[in-house]
C-alpha positions in Angstrom: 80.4 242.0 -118.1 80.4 245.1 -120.2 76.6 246.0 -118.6 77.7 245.2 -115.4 77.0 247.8 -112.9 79.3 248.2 -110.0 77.9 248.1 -107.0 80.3 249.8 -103.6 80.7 248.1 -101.0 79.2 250.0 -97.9 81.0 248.1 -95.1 84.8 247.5 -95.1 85.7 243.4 -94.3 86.2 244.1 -90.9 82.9 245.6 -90.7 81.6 242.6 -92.0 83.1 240.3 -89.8 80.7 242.1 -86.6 78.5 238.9 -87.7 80.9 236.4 -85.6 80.2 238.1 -82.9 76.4 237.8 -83.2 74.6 234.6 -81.3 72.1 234.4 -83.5 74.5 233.7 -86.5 75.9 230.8 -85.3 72.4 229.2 -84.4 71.3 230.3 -87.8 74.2 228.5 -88.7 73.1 225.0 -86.7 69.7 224.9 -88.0 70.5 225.6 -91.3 73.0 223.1 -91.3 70.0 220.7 -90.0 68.1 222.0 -92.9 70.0 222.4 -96.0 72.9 220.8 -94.9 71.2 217.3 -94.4 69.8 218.3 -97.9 72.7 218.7 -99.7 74.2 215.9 -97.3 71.9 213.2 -98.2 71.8 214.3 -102.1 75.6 212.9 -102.1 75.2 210.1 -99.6 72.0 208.5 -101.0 73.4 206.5 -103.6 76.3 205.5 -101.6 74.1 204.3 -98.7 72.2 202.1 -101.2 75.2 200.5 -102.6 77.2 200.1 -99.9 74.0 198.7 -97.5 72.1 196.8 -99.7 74.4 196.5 -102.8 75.8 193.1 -101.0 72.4 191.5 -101.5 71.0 189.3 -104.1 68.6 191.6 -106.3 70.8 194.6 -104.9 69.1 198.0 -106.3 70.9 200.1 -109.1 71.6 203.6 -106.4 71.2 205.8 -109.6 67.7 204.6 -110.2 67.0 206.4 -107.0 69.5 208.9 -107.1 67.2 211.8 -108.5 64.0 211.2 -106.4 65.4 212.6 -103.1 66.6 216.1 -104.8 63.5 216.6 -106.9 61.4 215.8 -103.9 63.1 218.0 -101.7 63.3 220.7 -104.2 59.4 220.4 -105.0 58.8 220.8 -100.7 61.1 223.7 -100.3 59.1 225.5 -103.5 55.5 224.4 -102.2 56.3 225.6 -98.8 58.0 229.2 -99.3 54.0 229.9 -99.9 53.6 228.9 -96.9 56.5 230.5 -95.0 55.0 233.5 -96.0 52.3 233.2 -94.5 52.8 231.1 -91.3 55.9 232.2 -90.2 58.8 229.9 -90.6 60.1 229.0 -87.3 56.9 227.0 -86.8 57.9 225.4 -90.0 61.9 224.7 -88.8 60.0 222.9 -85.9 58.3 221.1 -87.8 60.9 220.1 -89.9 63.2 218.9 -87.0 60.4 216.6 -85.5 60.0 215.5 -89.0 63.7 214.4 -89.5 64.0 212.9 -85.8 61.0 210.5 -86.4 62.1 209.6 -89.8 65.7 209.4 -88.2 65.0 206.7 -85.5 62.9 205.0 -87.6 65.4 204.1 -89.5 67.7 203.0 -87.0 65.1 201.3 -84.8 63.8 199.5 -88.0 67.4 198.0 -88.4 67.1 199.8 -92.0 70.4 201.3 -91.6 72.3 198.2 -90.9 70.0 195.4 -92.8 69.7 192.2 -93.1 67.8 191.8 -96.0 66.4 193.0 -99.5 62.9 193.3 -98.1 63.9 196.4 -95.7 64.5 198.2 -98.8 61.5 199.6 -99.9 61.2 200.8 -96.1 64.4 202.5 -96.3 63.9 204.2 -99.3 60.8 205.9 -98.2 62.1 207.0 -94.9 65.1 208.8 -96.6 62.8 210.1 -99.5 60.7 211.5 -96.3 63.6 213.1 -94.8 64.4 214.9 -97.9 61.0 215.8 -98.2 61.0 217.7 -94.3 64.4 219.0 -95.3 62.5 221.1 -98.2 60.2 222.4 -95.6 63.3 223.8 -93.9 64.9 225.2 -96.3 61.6 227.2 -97.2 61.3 228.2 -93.4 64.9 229.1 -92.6 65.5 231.3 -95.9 61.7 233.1 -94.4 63.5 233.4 -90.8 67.1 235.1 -91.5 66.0 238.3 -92.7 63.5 238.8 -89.4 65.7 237.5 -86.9 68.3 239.5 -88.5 65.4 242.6 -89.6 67.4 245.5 -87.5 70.6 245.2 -89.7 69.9 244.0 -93.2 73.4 244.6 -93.9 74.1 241.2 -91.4 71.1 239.5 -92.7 73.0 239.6 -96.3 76.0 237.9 -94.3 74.7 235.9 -92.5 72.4 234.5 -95.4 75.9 234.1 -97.5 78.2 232.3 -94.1 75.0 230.0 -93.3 74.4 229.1 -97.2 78.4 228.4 -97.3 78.7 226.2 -94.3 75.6 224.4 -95.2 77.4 223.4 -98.6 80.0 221.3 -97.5 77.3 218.7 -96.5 78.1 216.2 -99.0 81.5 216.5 -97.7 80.6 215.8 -93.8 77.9 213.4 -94.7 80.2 210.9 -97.1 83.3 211.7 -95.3 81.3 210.4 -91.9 79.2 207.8 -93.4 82.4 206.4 -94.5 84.2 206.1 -92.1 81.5 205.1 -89.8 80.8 202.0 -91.9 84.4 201.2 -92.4 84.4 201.0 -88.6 81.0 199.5 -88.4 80.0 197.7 -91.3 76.7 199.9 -91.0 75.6 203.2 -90.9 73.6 203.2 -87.4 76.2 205.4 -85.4 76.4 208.3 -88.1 72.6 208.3 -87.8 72.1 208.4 -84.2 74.5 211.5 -84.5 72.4 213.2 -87.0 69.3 212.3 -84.5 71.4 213.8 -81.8 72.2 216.7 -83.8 68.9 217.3 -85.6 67.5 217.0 -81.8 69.6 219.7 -80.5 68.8 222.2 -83.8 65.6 222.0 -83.1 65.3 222.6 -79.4 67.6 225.7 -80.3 65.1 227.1 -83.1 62.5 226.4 -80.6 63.5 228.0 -77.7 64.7 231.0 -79.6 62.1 231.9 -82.3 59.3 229.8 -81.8 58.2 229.4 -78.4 55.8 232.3 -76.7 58.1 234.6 -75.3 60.6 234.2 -77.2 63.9 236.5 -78.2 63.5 236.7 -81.5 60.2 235.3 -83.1 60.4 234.6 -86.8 
C-alpha cells in the first residue's frame, strides 16, 4: 500500500447515484444478468443439477467430474470473442447469445432432460448446459464491448454502471441455487426454473435488440 497512489474522487455519492435514474442502466442491468449472471449462475448450480437430477440413478455421474468444464468453456468463449466484439460490434453478439441460450434452454425442457427419466439423457443434458455456458461467454465478451458506447457521453456513468451491472450479476449463484431449490423441492424437477430462465432470457434479448441492435435504433453498440 505504501506505492499506492490516491486517486480523488471527482463525483460526490450523490453524484454517482444520477445512474438510477438512467434507462439504459437498468437494461444494461437485465442483459447482463442474462449474460454473466447465467454464467456465474450455472457455475454454482451445475453440480447440483447433476446430483440432485440424475444422482438417483443407477451409474449416477460424480457432478465434480463435470464441475470445471462449464467455467473453462465459458471462460475460453468470452476470451475468443472479445476479438471479435471488437470488431463486430457487440450487440449483434448479445443477440446472438440470447437466441443461443433460448434454443439450448427449450431443448432442455422439451427433451425432458431437466426432469429425466433415465441415465441415457445424460450425456444430452450435459452438452446442452456445456452449450449454454459456452453462449454465455459470448455475452460476456459482447456486453463488457457495449457499456462503454451506450454509455460513451459520460464515461464517468459508464464506470458505474460497469461496477452496479458486474455487482448484480454476481449474486447469480445465489438466485440460481436458491430457485433451483426450491423449484425441485416443490417439483421434484427443475423444468419450471427453466422455463423462467427461457422467459427471462427471451425478454433480455428482445430488450438488447430493440435498443442497440436493430436499424434505427436508440443507442447502437
Amino acid at each position: 500500500w505504501i506505492y499506492l497512489r490516491r486517486i480523488p474522487v471527482k463525483a460526490s455519492f450523490k453524484e454517482q447515484l444520477d445512474i438510477f435514474r438512467n434507462k439504459h442502466t437498468w437494461f444494461c442491468t437485465i442483459t447482463y444478468m442474462m449474460t454473466f449472471g447465467t454464467f456465474a449462475g450455472l457455475s454454482a448450480a451445475f453440480p447440483l443439477l447433476i446430483k440432485i437430477l440424475y444422482g438417483g440413478f443407477e451409474g449416477a455421474p460424480d457432478p465434480l467430474v463435470y464441475a470445471f468444464y462449464g467455467p473453462l468453456i465459458g471462460s475460453a468463449s468470452r476470451i475468443l470473442f472479445g476479438f471479435v466484439a471488437d470488431k463486430t460490434g457487440g450487440a449483434i453478439l448479445t443477440t446472438i447469445t440470447g437466441i443461443g441460450l433460448a434454443i439450448g434452454v427449450t431443448l432442455l425442457i422439451t427433451m425432458g432432460l431437466v426432469a429425466p427419466t433415465g441415465m441415457e439423457q445424460f450425456p444430452m443434458f450435459v452438452t446442452i448446459i456445456l452449450v449454454l455456458f459456452f453462449f454465455t461467454g459470448i455475452g460476456n465478451a459482447a456486453t463488457f464491448r457495449q457499456f462503454p458506447i451506450i454509455f460513451g457521453h459520460n464515461p464517468r456513468q459508464a464506470a458505474g454502471v460497469i461496477g452496479w451491472t458486474a455487482a448484480i450479476a454476481a449474486y447469480g449463484p445465489f438466485i440460481f441455487a436458491t430457485i433451483i431449490g426450491t423449484v425441485i423441492s416443490a417439483t421434484g424437477n427443475a423444468k419450471v426454473f427453466f422455463v423462467g430462465l427461457l422467459v427471462f432470457v427471451l425478454f433480455a434479448t428482445i430488450v438488447n435488440w430493440y435498443y442497440y441492435n436493430r436499424r434505427g435504433c436508440e443507442k447502437p453498440s
